[in-house]
DORO-484232 format. One record per residue (C-alpha): residue number from 1; x, y, z; residue in one letter. Coordinates in Angstrom, 3 decimals, decimal comma, padded with zeros to 6 digits. Layout:
N
   torvo         xx         yy         zz   dopa
     NUM          X          Y          Z      A
...
//
This chain:
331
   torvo         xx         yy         zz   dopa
       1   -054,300    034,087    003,263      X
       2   -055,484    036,482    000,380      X
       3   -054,148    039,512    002,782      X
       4   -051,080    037,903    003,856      X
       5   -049,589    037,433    000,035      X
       6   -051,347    040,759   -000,824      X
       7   -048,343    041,679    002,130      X
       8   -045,575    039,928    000,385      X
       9   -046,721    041,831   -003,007      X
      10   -047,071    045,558   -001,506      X
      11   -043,713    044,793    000,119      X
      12   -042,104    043,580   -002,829      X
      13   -043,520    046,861   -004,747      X
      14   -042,517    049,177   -002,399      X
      15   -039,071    048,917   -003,570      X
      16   -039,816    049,235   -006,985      X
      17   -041,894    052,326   -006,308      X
      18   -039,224    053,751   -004,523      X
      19   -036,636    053,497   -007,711      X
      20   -039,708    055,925   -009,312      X
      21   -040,324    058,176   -006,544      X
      22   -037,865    058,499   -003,939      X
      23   -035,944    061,358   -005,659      X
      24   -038,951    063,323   -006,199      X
      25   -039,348    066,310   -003,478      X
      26   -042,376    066,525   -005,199      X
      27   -044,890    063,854   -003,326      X
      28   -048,087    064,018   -004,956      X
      29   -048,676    063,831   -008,796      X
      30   -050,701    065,933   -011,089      X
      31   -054,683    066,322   -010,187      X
      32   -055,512    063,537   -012,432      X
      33   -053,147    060,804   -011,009      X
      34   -052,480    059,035   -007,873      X
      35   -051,469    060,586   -004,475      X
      36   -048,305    059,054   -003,335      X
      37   -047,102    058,717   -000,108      X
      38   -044,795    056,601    001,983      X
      39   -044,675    055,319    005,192      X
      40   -041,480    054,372    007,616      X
      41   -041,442    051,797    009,535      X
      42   -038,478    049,575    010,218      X
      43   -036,692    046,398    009,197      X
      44   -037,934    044,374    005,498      X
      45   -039,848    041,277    008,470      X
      46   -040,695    043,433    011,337      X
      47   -043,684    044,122    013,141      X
      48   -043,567    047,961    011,587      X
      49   -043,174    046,428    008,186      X
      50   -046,094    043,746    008,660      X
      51   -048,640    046,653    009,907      X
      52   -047,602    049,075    007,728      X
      53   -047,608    046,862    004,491      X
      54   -051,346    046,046    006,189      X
      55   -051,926    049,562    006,541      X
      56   -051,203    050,462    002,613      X
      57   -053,076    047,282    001,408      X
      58   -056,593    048,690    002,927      X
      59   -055,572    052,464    002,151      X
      60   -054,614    051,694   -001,262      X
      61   -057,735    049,379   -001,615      X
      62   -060,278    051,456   -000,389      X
      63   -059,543    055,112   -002,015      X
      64   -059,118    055,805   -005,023      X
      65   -056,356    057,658   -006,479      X
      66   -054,181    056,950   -003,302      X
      67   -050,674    054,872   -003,263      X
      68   -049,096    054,421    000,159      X
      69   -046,087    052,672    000,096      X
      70   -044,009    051,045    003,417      X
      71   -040,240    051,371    003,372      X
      72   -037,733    050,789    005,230      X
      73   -036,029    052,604    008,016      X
      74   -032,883    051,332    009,758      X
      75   -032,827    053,660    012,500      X
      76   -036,884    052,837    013,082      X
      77   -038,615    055,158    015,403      X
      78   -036,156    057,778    015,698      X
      79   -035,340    057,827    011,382      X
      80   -039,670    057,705    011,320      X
      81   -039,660    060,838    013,218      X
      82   -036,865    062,708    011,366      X
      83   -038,189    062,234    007,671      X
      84   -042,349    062,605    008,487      X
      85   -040,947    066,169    010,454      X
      86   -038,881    067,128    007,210      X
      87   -041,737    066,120    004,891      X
      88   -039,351    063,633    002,987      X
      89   -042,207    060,825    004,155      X
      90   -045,584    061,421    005,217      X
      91   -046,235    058,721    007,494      X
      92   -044,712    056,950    009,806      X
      93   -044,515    054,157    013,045      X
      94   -042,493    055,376    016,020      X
      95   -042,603    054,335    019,931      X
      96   -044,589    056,587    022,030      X
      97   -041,119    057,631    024,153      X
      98   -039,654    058,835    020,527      X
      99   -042,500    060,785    019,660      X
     100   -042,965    062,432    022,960      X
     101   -038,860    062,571    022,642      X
     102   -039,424    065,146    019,710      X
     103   -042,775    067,226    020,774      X
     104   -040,832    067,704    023,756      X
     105   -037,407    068,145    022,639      X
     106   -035,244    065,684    024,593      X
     107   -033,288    062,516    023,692      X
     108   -032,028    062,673    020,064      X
     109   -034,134    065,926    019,076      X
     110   -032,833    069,502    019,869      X
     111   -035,837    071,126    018,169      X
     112   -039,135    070,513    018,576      X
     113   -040,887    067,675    016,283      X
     114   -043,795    070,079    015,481      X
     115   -044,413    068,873    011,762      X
     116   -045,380    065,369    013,425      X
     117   -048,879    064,539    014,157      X
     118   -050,186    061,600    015,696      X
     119   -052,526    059,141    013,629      X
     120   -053,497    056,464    016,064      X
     121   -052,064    054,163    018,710      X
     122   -051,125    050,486    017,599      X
     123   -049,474    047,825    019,056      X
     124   -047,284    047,283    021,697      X
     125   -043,480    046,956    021,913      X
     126   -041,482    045,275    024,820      X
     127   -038,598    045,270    025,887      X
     128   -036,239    042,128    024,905      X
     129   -033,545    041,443    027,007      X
     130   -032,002    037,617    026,143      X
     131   -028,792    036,193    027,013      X
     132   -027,067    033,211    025,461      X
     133   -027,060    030,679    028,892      X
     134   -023,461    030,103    028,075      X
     135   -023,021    033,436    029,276      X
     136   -023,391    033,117    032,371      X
     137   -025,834    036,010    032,627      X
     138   -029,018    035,853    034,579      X
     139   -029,429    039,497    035,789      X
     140   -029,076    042,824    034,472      X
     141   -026,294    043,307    036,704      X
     142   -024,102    040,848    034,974      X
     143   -024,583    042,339    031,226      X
     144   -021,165    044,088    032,478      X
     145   -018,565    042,707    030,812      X
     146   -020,135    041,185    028,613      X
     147   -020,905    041,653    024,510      X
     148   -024,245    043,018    024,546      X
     149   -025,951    044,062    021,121      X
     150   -027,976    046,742    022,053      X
     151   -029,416    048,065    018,574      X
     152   -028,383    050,178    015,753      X
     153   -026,487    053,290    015,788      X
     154   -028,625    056,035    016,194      X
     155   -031,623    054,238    016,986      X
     156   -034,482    053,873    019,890      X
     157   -033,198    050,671    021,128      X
     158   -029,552    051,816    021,845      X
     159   -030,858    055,266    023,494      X
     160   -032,987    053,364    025,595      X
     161   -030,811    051,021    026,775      X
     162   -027,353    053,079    027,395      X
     163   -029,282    055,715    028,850      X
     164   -032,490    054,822    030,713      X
     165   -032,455    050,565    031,178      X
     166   -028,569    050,419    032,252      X
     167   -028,901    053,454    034,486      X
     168   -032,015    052,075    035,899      X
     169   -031,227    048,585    036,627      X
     170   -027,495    049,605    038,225      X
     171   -025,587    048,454    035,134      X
     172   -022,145    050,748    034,460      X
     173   -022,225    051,103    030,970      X
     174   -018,778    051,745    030,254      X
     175   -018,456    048,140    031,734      X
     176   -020,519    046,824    029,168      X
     177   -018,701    045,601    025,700      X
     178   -021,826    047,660    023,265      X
     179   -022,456    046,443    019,919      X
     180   -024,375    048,844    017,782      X
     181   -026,397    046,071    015,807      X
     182   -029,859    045,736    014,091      X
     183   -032,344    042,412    015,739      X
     184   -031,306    040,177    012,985      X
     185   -027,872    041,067    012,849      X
     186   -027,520    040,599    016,934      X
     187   -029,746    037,292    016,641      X
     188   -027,402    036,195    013,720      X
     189   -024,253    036,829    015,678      X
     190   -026,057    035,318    018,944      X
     191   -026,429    032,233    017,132      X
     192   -022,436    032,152    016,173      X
     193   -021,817    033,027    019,751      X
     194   -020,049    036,241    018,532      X
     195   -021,765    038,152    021,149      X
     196   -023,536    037,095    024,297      X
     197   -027,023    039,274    024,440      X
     198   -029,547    041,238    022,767      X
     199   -031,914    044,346    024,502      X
     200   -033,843    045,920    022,159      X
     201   -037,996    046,451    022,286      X
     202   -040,322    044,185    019,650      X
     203   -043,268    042,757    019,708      X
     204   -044,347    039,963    022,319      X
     205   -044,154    036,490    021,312      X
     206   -041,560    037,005    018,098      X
     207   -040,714    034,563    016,017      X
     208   -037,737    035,217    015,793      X
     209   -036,575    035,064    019,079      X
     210   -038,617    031,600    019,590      X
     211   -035,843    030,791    016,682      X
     212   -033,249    031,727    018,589      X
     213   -034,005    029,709    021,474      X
     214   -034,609    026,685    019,254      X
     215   -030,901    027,445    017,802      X
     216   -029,053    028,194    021,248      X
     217   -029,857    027,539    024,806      X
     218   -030,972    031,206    025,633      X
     219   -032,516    033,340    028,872      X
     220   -034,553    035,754    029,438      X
     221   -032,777    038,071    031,652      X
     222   -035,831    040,352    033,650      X
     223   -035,316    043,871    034,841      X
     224   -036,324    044,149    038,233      X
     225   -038,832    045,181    039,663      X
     226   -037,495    048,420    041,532      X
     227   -035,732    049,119    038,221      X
     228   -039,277    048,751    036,058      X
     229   -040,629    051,337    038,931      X
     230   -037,695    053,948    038,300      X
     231   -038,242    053,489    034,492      X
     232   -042,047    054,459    034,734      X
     233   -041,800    056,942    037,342      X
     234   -039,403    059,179    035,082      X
     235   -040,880    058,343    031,406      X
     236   -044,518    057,939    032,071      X
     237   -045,581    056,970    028,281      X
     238   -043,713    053,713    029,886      X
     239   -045,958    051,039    030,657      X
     240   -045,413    047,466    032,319      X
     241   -046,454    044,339    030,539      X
     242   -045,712    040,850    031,152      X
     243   -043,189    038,734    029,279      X
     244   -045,229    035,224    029,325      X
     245   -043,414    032,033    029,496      X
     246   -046,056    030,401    026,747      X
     247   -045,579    033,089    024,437      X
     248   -041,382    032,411    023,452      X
     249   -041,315    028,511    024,021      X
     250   -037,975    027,701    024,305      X
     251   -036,487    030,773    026,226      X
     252   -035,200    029,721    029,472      X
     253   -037,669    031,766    032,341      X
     254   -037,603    031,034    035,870      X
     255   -041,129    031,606    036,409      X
     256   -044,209    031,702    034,029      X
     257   -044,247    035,487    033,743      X
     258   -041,946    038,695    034,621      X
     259   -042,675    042,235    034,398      X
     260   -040,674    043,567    031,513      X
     261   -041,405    047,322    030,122      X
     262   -043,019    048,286    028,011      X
     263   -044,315    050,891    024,684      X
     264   -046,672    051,833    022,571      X
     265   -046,228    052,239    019,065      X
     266   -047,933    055,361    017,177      X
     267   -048,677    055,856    013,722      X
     268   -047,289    059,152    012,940      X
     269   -048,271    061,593    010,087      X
     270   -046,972    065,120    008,685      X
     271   -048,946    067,900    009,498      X
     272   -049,350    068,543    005,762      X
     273   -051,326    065,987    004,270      X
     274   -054,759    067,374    003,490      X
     275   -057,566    066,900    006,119      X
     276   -059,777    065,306    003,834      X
     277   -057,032    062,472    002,684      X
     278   -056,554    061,605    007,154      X
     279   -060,641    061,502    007,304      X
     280   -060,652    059,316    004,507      X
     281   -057,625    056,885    005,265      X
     282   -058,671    056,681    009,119      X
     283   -062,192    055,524    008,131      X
     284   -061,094    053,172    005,614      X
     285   -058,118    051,562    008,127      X
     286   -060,724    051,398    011,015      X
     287   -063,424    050,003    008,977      X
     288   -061,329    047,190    008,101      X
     289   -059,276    046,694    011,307      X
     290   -060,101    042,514    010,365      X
     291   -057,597    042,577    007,363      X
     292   -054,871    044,191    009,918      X
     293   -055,568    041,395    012,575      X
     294   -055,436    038,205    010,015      X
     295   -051,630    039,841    009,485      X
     296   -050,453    039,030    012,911      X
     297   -052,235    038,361    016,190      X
     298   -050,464    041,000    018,562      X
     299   -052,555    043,385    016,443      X
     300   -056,289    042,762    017,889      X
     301   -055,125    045,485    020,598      X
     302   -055,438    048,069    017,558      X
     303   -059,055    048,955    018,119      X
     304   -061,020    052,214    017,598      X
     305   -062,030    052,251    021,352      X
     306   -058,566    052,487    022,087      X
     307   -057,151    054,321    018,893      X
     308   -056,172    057,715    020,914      X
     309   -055,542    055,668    024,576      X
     310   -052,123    056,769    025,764      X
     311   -051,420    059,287    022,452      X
     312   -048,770    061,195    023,552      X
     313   -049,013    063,945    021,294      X
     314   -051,270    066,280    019,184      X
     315   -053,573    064,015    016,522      X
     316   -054,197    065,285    012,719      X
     317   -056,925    067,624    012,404      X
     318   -058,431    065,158    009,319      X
     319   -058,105    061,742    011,445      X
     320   -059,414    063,496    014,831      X
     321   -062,409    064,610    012,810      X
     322   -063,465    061,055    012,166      X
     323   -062,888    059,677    015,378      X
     324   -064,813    062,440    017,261      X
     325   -067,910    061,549    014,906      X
     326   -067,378    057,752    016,910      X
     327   -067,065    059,284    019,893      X
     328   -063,578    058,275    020,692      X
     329   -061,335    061,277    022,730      X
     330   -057,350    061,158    023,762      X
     331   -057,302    059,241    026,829      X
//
């Protein structure tokens, strides 16, 4: 409980900070004061938020001199990217497709990401696809015609879906009625019956989606199984993961569990910050891995055994230092 309002208070000062320090190109203060950095993540109650709020509370705790503050980021993995490659924030939580997106230069990047170095792996995000059961949708196939909220502008969740899910699972998307909307602005107009689905990737078992279904008779609409095969055949970093039936009681499943894909999520970093500042804030966070789990339960898969499994591109000199004195090598 202690960590979980320390969470509410970081969260709270993060936009005060900001007021202070967000106009300053100028990130770190004089020798004798504190080092401040920020970190993207994504909406003010999301997943990104929650760890990254978790993240500063054990940073911030355990170093002295050192203020890392969460913020925002509408655009979320694709916005993290941007602003840790500029240097306008240091850190950063992206999906593993969006970082491989820039190292790579493909998808929304046409040069290469090369300020952006990996800190560790986290959690996992997977891919939401609900319908309200009024709609009369039960397959991917019959999101056509239909008014389909598919992320924001700009964003992860709308590249993915208009140009790797749709094409995939046989949907036309110039059949499909696209709204360019945030989760809680598609759940929101869900719930009004404004539009008639969400697809968008988040963490399993949401709350917010269990909310939904306790507001509105809604589906889970899987992808199938040939489409799940294309999807991880062409994007590797791609992994499949189960959407349980226990996990989102009240969402209308056919069966207790359907293949859904999925992503990791990877704590991103600028190249810049000093090697000794990543040795020192990747011991601290992995030495106190306990105050990230008490945050939120889909979090016990962040482990140092697993902190470089599926990394998809180069780690910071200062955090692969620590983790090769544990022993622990990209996978």
């Amino acid at each position: 409980m202690k960590l979980k309002k320390a969470v509410a208070v970081v969260l709270a000062a993060s936009m005060l900070l900001l007021a202070f320090t967000g106009c300053s190109k100028d990130k770190e203060s004089d020798a004798d004061g504190p080092k401040q950095y920020t970190m993207g993540t994504m909406n003010a109650t999301g997943g990104y938020m929650m760890l990254g709020t978790a993240v500063a509370q054990i940073v911030n705790t355990n170093i002295d001199n050192m203020n890392l503050t969460p913020v925002t980021s509408p655009r979320g993995s694709v916005e993290n990217v941007e602003t840790v490659q500029s240097g306008e924030r240091e850190f950063g939580i992206a999906s593993s497709n969006v970082c491989k997106d820039g190292w790579e230069v493909r998808a929304d990047f046409s040069e290469k990401t090369d300020n952006v170095y990996g800190w560790f792996c986290a959690h996992y995000g997977i891919t939401w696809s609900i319908a309200l059961e009024s709609s009369g949708i039960k397959e991917w196939k019959d999101f056509e015609g239909k008014k389909v909220a598919i992320g924001a502008p700009g964003g992860n969740d709308a590249y993915l879906a208009e140009n790797i899910f749709f094409p995939m699972a046989g949907v036309d998307v110039s059949k499909v009625n696209i709204e360019y909307l945030t989760m809680s602005e598609a759940l929101t107009q869900m719930k009004d019956g404004h539009i008639d689905a969400y697809i968008g990737t988040a963490a399993p078992g949401l709350a917010s989606m269990v909310d939904m279904a306790s507001s509105r008779d809604t589906r889970f609409v899987p992808m199938s199984q040939e489409a799940i095969d294309k999807c991880l055949e062409a994007y590797p970093e791609f992994i499949e993961m189960p959407m349980v039936k226990e996990d989102v009681p009240g969402i209308i499943m056919d069966t207790d569990s359907c293949p859904t894909v999925a992503m990791k999520h990877i704590v991103i970093v600028n190249k810049d910050v000093p090697e000794s500042v990543m040795y020192d804030m990747t011991k601290a966070v992995f030495e106190n891995l306990e105050e990230i789990y008490a945050v939120k339960g889909e979090f016990k898969c962040i482990t140092l055994e697993d902190a470089l499994n599926g990394m998809p591109i180069e780690v910071h000199p200062g955090a692969m230092k620590y983790f090769k004195e544990k022993g622990i090598e990209i996978k």
